[in-house]
N, C-alpha and C positions, 0 to 999 in steps of 0.2 A: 763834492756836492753834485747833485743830479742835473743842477742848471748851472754847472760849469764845465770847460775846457780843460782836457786832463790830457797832460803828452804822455802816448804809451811808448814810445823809445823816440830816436831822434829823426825818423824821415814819419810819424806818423798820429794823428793824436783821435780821441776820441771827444766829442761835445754834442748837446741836445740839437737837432733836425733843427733847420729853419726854413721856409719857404723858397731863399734862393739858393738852395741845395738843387731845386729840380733841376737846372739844365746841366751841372755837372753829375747826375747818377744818372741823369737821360744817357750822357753821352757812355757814362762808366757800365750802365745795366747792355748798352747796345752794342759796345767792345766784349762785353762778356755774356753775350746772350746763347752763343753756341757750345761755350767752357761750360757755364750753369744749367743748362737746357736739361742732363739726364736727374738734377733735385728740384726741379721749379716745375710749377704749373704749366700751362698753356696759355698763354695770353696776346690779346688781340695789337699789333702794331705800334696802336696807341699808347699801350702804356712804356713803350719806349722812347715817348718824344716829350719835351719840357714840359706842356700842356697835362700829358698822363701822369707827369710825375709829378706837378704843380697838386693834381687834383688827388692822389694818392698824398700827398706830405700835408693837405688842409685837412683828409681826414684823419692823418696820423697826431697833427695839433691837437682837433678837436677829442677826441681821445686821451692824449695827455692832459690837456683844461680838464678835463671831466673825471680825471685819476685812472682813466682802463689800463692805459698805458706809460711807454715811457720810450720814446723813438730818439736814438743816438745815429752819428754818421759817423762813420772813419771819416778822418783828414790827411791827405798830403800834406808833406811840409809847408803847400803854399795854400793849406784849408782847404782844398778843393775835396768832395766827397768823393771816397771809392771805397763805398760799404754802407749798408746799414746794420745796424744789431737795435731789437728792439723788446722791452720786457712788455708782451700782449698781456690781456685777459688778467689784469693786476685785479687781484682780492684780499680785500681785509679781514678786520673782525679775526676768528678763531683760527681762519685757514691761512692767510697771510703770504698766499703764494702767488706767482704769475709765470709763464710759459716765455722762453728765449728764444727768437728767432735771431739769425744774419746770414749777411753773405757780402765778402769780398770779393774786389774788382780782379779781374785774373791776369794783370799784370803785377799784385801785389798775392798772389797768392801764393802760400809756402814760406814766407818769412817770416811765422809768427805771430802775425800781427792780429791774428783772430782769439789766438790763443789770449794774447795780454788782455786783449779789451775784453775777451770774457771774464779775466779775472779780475779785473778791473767792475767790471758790471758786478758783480757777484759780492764785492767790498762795497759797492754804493748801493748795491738792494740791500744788503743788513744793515748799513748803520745809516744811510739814507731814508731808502723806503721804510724799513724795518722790515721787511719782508724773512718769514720762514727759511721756503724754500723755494727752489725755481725747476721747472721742469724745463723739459727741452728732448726732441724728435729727430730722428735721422733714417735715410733709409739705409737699410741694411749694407748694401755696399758702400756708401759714403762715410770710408776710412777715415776720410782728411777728416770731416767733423768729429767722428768717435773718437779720435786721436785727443781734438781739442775738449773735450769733454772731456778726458779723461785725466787730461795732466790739470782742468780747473778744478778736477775732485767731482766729478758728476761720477754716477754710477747707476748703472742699467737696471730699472726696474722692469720692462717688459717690453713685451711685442704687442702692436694691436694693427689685427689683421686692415687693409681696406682703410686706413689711416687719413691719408690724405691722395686728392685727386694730381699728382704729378707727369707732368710728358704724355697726357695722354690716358693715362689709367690710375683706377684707383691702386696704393700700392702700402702695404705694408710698413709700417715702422717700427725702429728700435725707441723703446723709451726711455729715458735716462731724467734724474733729477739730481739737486745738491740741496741738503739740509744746511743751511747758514747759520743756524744756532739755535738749541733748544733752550733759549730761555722763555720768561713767562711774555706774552703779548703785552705790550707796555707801548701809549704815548702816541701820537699822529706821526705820521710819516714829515719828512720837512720837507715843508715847501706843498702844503697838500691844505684844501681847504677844505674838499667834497668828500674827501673820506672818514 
């Protein structure tokens, strides 16, 4: 279920954002700010400190209450957050899709652990949200994610130039989605009251 606690192997689990997540992704985003730095934005100081990430995870709630979203954290074995993965821009009705973002802590990165929770995410948007399908962005040199996209079953629908503002400049993306089942649209998502 989307508002539960899922272990994806044994040092790691995935579960929905809570507001005292900010001071362990402050510290996980700020250990991993020079790892991340050539797929991520440019961002001011702030949003590395408990305070930015407090104020970042209220609008990620708000978002979720309102059905846009659906914001998850990696867990350490001892729950502490080092990741988010988050299904944005959730749409019902006909089109039934929403856009994947995440990123791992970079002491945890390389062991799989993105790969599970993506598959794991991709099992609870179909029989959870009921969701289509899910798209999801990479830039072009960023292997590690094409890799993880590709053993969850995504597959590269295209490039679109000037994509997203990252490091600095606008920069191109690869685009990639996964079809989670062509049946008929049927029945409210669980756990969904606005949609």
């Amino acid at each position: 279920m989307t508002e539960e606690a899922h272990r994806i192997d044994a040092e790691a689990g995935l579960r929905p954002v809570v507001l005292a997540d900010a001071g362990p992704l402050a510290e996980s985003l700020s250990r991993s700010r020079t790892y991340m730095r050539p797929w991520e934005p440019v961002r001011p100081d702030a949003f590395y400190t408990e305070q930015g990430q407090r104020e970042r995870l209220a609008g990620a709630l708000a978002d979720r209450a309102a059905g846009r979203a659906m914001p998850w954290v990696l867990c350490d074995a001892q729950d502490r957050a080092i990741g988010t993965f988050t299904l944005n821009g959730v749409v019902l009705g006909p089109f039934r899709s929403a856009a994947l973002g995440y990123w791992v802590d970079v002491d945890f990165a390389g062991r799989g652990l993105a790969t599970a929770a993506v598959r794991l995410i991709c099992e609870l948007a179909r029989d959870e949200l009921r969701l289509h399908r899910i798209e999801a962005a990479t830039l072009p040199y960023n292997e590690a994610s094409q890799r993880v996209l590709a053993k969850c079953g995504f597959e590269q629908i295209g490039l679109a130039p000037g994509y997203l503002h990252i490091d600095g400049e606008w920069r191109e993306h690869r685009l990639f989605q996964r079809v989670l089942h062509d049946g008929p649209v049927t029945g409210v998502p669980a756990g969904s009251g606005a949609c």
